[in-house]
C-alpha positions as CSV (number, residue, x, y, z in Angstrom):
1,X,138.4,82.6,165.9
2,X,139.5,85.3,167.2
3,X,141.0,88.1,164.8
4,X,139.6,86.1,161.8
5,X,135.8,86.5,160.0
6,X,134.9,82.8,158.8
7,X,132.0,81.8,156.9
8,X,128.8,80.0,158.8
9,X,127.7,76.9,156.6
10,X,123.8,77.5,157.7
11,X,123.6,81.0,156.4
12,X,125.4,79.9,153.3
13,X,122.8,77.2,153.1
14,X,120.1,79.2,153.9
15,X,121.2,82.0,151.0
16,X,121.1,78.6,148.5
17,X,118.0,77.4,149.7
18,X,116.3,81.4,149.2
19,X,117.7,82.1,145.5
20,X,117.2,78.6,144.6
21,X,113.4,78.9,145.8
22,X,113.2,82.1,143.6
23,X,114.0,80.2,140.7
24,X,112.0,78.0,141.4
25,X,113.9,74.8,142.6
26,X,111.7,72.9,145.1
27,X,112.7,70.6,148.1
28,X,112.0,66.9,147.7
29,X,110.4,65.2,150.8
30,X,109.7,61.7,150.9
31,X,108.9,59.2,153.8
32,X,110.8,56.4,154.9
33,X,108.6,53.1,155.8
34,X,111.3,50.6,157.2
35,X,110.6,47.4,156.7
36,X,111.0,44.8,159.7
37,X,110.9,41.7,157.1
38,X,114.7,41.4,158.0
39,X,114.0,41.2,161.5
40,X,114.3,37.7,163.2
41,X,110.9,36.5,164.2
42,X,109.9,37.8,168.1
43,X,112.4,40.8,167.5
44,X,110.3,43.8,168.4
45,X,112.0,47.4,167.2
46,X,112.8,49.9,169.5
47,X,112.6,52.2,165.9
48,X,109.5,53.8,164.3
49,X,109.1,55.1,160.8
50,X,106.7,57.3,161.7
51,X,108.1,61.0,160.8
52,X,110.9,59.3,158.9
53,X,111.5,60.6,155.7
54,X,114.8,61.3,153.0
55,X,114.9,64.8,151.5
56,X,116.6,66.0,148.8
57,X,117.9,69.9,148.6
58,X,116.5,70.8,145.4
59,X,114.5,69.3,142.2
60,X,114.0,70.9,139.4
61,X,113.2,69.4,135.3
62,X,114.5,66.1,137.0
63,X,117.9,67.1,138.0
64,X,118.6,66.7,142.0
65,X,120.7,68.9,144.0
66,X,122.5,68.8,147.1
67,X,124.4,72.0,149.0
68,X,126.9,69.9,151.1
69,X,128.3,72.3,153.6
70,X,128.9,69.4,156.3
71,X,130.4,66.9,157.2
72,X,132.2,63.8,155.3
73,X,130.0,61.3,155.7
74,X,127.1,63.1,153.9
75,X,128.8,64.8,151.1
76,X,129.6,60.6,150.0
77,X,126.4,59.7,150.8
78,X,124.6,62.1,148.8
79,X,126.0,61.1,145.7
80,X,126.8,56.9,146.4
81,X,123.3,56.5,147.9
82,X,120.6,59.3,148.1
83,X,120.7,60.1,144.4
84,X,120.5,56.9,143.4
85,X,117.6,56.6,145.6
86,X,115.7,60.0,144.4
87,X,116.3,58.5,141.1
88,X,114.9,54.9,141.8
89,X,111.9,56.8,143.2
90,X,111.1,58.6,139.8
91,X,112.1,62.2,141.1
92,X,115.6,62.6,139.3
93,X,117.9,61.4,136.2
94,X,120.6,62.9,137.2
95,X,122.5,65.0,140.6
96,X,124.7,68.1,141.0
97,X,126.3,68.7,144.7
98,X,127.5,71.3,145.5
99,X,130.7,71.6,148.0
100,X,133.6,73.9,149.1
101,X,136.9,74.0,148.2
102,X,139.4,73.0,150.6
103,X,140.4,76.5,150.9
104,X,137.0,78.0,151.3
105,X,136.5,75.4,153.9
106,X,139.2,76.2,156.0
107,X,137.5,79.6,156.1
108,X,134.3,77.8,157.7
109,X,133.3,78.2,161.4
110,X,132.5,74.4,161.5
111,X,134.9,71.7,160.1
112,X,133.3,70.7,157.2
113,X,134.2,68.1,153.8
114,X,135.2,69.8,150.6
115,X,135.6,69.2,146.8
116,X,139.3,67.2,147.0
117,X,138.1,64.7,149.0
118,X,135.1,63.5,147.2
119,X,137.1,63.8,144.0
120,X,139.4,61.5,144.9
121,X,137.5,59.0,146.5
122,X,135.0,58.7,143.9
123,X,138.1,58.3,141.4
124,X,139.0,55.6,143.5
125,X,135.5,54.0,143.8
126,X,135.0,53.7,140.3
127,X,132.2,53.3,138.5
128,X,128.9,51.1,139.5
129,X,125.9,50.2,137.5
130,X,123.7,51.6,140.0
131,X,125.7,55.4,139.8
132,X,123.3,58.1,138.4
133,X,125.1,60.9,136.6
134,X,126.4,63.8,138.9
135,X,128.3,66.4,138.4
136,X,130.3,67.8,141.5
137,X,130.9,71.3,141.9
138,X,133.5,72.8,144.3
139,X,132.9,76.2,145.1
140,X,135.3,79.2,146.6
141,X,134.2,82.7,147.9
């Protein structure tokens, strides 16, 4: 914007991703195998697993993190689905993620999700069974 100095949500990854590598937090990588047992018989998938894999930010003594400067969809996913996974897998017990505040956002060069929304809708979600521990953090600058 013209007039205005907003933040770039890849460079603030990227400064996560370098400290946290300093201290010795390591990137999960794990490939995806897709089954085609729920495929009706004769169906033949235009989709390969080959190359396919779910990553997780940061691991570390068992706890998972995710820096969430994006959008909506994957701030929710990270914690309803992908930690849940990490921890099905053996990687993790429990999850941090990491997101802006509304605010900081706002100062973004990209439209991204932020702490208020996931707060609320995981208030409204409730609890599940499934749910591994998390703890979200909204951050400011």
């Amino acid at each position: 914007m013209v007039g205005r100095t907003l933040y770039d949500p890849k460079a603030l990854n990227k400064s996560f991703k370098r400290e946290l590598n300093r201290l010795g937090w390591e990137e999960v990588r794990i490939p995806c195998d897709y089954p085609t047992k729920y495929y009706a018989n004769g169906y033949k998938p235009r989709i390969s697993s080959r190359g396919a894999f779910r990553e997780m930010d940061f691991v570390k003594e068992r706890l998972g993190v995710e820096v969430q400067f994006g959008k909506y969809a994957f701030m929710v996913y990270n914690v309803a689905a992908k930690m849940t996974i990490f921890r099905n897998l053996g990687f993790i017990d429990s999850g941090l993620e990491i997101v802006p505040m509304k605010q900081f956002a706002d100062r973004m060069s990209t439209g991204v999700s932020y702490f208020e929304q996931i707060a609320w809708d995981l208030e409204q979600r409730g609890v599940a069974d499934i749910d591994v521990p998390a703890l979200i953090i909204g951050i400011d600058a």
